[in-house]
C-alpha positions as CSV (number, residue, x, y, z in Angstrom):
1,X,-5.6,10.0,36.4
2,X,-3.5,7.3,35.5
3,X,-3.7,4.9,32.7
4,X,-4.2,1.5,33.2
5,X,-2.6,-0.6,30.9
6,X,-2.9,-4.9,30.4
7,X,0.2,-7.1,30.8
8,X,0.2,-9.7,27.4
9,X,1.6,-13.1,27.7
10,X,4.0,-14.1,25.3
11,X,2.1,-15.8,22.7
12,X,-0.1,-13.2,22.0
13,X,2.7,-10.7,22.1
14,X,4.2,-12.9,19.1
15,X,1.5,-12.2,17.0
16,X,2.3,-8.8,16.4
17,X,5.1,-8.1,13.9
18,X,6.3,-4.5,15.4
19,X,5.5,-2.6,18.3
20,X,5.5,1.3,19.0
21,X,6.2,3.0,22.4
22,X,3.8,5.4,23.7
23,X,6.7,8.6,22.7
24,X,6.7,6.6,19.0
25,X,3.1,6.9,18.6
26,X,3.2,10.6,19.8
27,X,5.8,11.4,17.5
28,X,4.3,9.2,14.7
29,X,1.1,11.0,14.6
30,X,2.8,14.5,15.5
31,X,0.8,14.7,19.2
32,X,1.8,15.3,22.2
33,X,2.8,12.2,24.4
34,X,-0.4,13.3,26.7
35,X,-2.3,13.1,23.6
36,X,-1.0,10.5,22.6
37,X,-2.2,8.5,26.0
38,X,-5.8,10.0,25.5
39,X,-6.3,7.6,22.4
40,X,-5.5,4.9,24.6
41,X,-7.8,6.4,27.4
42,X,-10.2,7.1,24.6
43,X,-9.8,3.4,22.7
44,X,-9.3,4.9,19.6
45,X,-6.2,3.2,20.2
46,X,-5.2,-0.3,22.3
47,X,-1.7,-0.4,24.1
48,X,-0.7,-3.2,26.7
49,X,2.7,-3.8,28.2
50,X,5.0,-6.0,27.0
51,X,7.6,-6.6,29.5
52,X,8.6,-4.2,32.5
53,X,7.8,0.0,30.5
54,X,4.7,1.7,29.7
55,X,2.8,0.7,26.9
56,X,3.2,-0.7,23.7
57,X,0.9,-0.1,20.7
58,X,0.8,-2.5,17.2
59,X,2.6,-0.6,14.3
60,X,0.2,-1.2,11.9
61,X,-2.5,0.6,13.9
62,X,-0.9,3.5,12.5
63,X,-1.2,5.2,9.0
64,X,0.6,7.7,8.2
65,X,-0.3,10.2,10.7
66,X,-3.5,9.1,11.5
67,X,-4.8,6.5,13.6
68,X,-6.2,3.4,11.0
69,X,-9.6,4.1,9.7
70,X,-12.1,1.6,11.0
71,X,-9.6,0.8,13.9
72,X,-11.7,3.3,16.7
73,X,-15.1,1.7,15.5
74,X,-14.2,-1.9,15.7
75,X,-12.3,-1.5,19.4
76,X,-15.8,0.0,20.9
77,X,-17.3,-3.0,19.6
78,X,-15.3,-5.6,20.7
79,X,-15.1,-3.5,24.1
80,X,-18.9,-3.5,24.0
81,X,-19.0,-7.5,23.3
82,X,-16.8,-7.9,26.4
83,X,-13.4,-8.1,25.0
84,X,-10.9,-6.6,27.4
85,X,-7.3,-5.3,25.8
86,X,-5.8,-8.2,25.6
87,X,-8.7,-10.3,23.9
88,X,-9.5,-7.8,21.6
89,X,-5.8,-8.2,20.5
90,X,-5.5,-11.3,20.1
91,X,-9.0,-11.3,18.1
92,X,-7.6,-9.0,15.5
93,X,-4.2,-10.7,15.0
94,X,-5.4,-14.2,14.8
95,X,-5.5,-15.5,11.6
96,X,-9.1,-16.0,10.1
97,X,-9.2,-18.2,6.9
98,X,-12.7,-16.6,5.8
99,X,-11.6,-13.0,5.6
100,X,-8.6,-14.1,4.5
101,X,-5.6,-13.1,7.0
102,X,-6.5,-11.7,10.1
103,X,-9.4,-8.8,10.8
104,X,-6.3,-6.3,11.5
105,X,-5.7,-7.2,7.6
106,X,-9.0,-6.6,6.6
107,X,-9.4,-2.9,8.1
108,X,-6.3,-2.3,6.4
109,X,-7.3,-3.5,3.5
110,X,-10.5,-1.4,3.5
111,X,-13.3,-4.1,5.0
112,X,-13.6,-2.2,8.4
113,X,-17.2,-2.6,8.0
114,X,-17.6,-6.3,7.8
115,X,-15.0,-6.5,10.5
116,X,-16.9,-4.4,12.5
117,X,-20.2,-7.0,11.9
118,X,-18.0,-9.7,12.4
119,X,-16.9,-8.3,16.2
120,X,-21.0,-7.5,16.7
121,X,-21.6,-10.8,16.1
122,X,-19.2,-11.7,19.3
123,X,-21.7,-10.1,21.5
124,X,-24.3,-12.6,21.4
């Protein structure tokens, strides 16, 4: 089974400050490069191509070794509100002036939960 991967356009590409290959991510969280693809396959993580290569995943989805906490719950539910890769992106980079800073910055900043209401509230 092959993985299936979205190709970003520029702009949203740009809103991301760093980017991680697929062997980064692997080696970041001490998995296996097959494993490694599984949290994409999974969407407990999101990774789109950028360019001609396999895909690229957001740094700051990463902490430490261990996927973000409140990252895996928030991507079901923008998948479940229709959001495909790319969408879902873009939603958690752009900038939202009532959280304040973007809903990536939130989960980091511990407010995975109302991030999580906020993406529920997409689906209707």
């Amino acid at each position: 089974m092959t993985l299936s991967v979205a190709q970003i356009d520029r702009e949203t590409e740009q809103l991301v400050e760093e980017w991680l290959t697929l062997p980064e991510v692997a080696s970041r969280l001490d998995l296996s490069i097959g494993r490694a693809k599984q949290l994409l396959k999974d969407h407990k993580l999101l990774g789109v191509r950028r360019g001609s290569g396999g895909p690229h995943v957001p740094a700051v989805f990463l902490d430490g070794k261990d996927v973000m906490k409140g990252l895996p719950g928030t991507l079901t539910v923008l998948r479940d509100a229709g959001y495909d890769d790319v969408e879902s992106l873009r939603w958690l980079f752009t900038p939202d002036e009532s959280l304040p800073g973007s809903p990536i910055q939130a989960i980091r900043a511990g407010r995975h939960t109302e991030v999580k209401r906020r993406a529920q509230a997409l689906a209707f």
